[in-house]
N, CA, C and O of each residue as an XYZ file, in Angstrom:
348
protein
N      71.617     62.679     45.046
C      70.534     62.265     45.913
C      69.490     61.521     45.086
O      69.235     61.877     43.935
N      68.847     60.416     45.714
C      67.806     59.457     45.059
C      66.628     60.449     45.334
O      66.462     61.004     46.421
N      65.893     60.602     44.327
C      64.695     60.664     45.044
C      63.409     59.743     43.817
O      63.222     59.546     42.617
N      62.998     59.532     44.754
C      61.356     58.274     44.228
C      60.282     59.370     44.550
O      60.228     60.138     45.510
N      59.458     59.230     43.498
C      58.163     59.620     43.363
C      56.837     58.911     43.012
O      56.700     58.497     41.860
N      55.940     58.754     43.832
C      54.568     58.150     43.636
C      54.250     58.450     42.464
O      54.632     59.584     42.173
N      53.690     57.900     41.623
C      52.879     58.475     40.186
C      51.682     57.830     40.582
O      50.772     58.325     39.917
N      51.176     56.813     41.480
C      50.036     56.123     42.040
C      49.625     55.949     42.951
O      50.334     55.242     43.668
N      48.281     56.416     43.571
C      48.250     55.909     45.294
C      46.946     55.016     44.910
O      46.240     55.423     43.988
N      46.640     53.943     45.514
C      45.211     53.447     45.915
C      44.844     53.124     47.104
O      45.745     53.222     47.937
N      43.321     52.590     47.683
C      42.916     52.578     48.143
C      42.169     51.385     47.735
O      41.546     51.345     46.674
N      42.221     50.484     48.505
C      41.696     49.040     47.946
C      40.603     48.275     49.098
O      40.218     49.284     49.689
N      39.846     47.056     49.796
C      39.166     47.435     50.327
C      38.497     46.106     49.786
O      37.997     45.798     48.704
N      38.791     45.130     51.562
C      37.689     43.791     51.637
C      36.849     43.800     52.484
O      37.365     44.156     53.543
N      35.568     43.547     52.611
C      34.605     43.805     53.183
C      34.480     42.758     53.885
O      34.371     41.661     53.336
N      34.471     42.919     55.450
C      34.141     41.797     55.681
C      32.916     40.432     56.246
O      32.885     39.490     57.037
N      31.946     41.182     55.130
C      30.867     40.507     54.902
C      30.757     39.214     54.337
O      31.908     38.910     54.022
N      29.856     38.129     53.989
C      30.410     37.036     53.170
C      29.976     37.262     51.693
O      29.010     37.901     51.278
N      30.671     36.763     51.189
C      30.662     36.865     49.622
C      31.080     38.521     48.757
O      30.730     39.098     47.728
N      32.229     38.830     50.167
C      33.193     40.028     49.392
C      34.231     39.545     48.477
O      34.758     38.446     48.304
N      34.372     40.770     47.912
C      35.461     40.703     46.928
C      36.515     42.086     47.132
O      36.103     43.155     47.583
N      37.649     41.893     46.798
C      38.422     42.978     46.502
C      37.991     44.068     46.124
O      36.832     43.888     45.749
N      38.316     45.230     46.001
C      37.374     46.179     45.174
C      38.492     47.817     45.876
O      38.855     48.207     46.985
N      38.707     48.474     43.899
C      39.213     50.153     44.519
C      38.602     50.504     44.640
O      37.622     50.414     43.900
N      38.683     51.491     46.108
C      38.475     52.350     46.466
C      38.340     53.761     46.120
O      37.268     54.366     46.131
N      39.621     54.325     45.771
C      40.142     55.370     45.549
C      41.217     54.775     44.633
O      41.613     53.632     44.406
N      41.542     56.040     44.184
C      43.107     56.411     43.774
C      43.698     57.800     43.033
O      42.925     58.565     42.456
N      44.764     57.986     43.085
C      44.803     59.176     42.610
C      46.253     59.193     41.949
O      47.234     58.729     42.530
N      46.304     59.805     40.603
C      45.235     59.918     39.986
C      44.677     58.832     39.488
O      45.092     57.704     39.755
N      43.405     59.136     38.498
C      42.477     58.050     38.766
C      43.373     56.913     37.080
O      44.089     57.183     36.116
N      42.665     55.610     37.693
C      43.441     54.819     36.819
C      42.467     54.466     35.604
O      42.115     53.377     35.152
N      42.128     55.914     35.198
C      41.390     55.361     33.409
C      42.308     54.635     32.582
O      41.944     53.625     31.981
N      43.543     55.112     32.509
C      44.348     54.200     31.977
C      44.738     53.035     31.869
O      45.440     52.710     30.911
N      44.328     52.054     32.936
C      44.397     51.213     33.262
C      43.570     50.293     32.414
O      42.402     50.376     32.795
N      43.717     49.351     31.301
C      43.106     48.347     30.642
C      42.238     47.654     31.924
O      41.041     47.879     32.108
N      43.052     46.784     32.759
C      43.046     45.654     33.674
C      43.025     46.191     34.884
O      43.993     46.152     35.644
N      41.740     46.822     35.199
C      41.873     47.021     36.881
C      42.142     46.178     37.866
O      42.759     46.454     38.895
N      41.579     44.902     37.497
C      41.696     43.606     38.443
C      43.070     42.949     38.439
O      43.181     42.136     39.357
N      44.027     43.055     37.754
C      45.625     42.802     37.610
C      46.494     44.115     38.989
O      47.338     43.888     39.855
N      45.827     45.321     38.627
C      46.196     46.072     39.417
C      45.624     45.375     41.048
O      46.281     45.068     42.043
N      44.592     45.328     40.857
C      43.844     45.270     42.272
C      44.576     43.857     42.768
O      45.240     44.360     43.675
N      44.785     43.004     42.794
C      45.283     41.819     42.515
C      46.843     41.734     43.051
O      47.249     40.872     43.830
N      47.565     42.699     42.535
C      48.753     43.282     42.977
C      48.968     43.942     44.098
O      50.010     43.746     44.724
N      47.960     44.887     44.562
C      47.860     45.779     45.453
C      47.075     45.141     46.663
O      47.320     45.750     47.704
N      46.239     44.132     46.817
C      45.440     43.186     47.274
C      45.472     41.724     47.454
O      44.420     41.085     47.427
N      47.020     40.950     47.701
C      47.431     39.540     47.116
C      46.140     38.624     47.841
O      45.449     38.938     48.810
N      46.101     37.637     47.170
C      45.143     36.240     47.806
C      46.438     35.935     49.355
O      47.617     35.695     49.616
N      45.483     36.108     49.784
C      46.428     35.419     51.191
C      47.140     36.701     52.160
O      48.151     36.455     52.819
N      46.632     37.807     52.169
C      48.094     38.900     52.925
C      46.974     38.549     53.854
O      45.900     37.963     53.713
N      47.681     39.186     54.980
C      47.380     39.749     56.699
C      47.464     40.795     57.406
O      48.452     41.500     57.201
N      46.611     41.171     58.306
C      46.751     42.309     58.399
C      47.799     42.659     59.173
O      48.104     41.897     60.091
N      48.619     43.980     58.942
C      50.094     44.351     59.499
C      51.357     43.947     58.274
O      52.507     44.387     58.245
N      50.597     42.809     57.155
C      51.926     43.019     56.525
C      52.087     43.736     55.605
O      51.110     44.357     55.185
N      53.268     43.881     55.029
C      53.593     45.237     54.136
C      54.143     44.012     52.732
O      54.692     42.920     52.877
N      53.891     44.449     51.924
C      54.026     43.637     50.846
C      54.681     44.492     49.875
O      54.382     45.686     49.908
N      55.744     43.984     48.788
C      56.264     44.737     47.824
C      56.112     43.810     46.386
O      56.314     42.596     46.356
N      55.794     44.469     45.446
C      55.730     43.492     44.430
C      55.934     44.272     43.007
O      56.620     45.292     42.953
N      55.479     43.881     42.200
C      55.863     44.490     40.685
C      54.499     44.347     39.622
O      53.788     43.383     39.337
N      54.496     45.567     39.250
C      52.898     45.826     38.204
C      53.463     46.625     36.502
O      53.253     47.795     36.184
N      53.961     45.906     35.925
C      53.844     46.746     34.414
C      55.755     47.122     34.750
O      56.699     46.368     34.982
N      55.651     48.621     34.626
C      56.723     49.610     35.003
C      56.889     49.903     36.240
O      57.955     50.501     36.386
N      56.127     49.705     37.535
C      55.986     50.247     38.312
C      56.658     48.972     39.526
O      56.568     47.768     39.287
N      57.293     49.514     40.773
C      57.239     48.777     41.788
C      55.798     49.278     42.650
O      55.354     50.426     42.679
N      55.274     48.174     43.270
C      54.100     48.327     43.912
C      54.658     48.235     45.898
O      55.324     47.344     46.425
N      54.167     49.287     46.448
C      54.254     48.863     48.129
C      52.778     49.058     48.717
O      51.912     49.918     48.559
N      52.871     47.912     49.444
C      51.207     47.843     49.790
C      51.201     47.622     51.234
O      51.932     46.776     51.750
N      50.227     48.514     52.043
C      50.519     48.176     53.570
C      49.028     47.177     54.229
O      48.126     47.998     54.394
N      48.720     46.285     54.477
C      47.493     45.943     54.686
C      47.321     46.285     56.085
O      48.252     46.349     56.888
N      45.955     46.528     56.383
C      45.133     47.200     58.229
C      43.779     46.898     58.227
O      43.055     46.603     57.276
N      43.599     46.977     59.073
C      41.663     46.357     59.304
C      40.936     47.811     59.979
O      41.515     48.797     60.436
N      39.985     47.639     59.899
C      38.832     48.161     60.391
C      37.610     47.333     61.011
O      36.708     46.643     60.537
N      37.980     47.703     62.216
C      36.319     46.708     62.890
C      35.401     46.875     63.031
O      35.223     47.888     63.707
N      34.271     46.240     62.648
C      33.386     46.244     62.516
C      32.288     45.466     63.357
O      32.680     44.313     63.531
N      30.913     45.717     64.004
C      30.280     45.521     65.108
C      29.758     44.428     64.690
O      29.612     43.614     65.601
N      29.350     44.011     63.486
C      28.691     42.713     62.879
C      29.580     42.235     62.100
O      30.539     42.977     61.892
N      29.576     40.765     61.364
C      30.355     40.373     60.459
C      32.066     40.147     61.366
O      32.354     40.168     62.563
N      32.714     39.988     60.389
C      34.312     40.065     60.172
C      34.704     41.719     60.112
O      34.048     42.626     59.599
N      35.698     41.770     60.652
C      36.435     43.442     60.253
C      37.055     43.654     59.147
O      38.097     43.040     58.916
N      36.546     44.549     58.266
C      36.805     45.031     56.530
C      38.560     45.251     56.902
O      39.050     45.661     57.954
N      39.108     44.912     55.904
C      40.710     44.858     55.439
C      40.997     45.996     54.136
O      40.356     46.072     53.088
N      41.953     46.682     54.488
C      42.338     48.080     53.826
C      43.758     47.532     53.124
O      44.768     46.983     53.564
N      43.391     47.888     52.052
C      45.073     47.813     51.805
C      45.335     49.661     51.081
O      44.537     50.270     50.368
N      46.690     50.145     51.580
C      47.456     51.515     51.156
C      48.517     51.077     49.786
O      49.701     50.743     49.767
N      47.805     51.199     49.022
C      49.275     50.909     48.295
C      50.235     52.328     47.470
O      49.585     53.346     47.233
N      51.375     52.307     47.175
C      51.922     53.582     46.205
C      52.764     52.299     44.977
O      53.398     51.277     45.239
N      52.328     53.070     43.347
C      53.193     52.742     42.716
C      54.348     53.685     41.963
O      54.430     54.339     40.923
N      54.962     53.449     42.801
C      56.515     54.152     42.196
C      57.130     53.555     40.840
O      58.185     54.003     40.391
């Protein structure tokens, strides 16, 4: 039997105010390790996704799956979530 295990979850997070940026949220556990947060975030957060798509990509050792979703908001644009796990 296969089995895959998360060693990474985040929580990533565009605001949709003007002059947002990407930015973690969360994660667990936390990524002190991480030299390059913005390579991660970057990965987990591509220039260009939409909301509903699911994206798969590659970070270091790890495969990355990232689900992007919105949240609406009464003013502005509605903030964009991305779920990601790196397995």
């Amino acid at each position: 039997m296969l089995r895959i295990t998360s060693e990474y979850a985040l929580f990533c997070k565009l605001g949709g105010f003007i002059g947002s940026n990407p930015e973690i949220v969360s994660s667990f556990p936390s990524l002190a390790g991480f030299e390059e947060k913005s390579d991660i975030l970057n990965t987990c957060f591509p220039i260009g996704i939409k909301v509903g798509d699911f994206h798969e990509d590659r970070y270091k050792k790890y495969i990355v799956l990232s689900y992007i979703f919105k949240i609406q908001q009464l003013a502005d644009r509605d903030d964009l979530f991305s779920l990601s796990v790196l397995l």
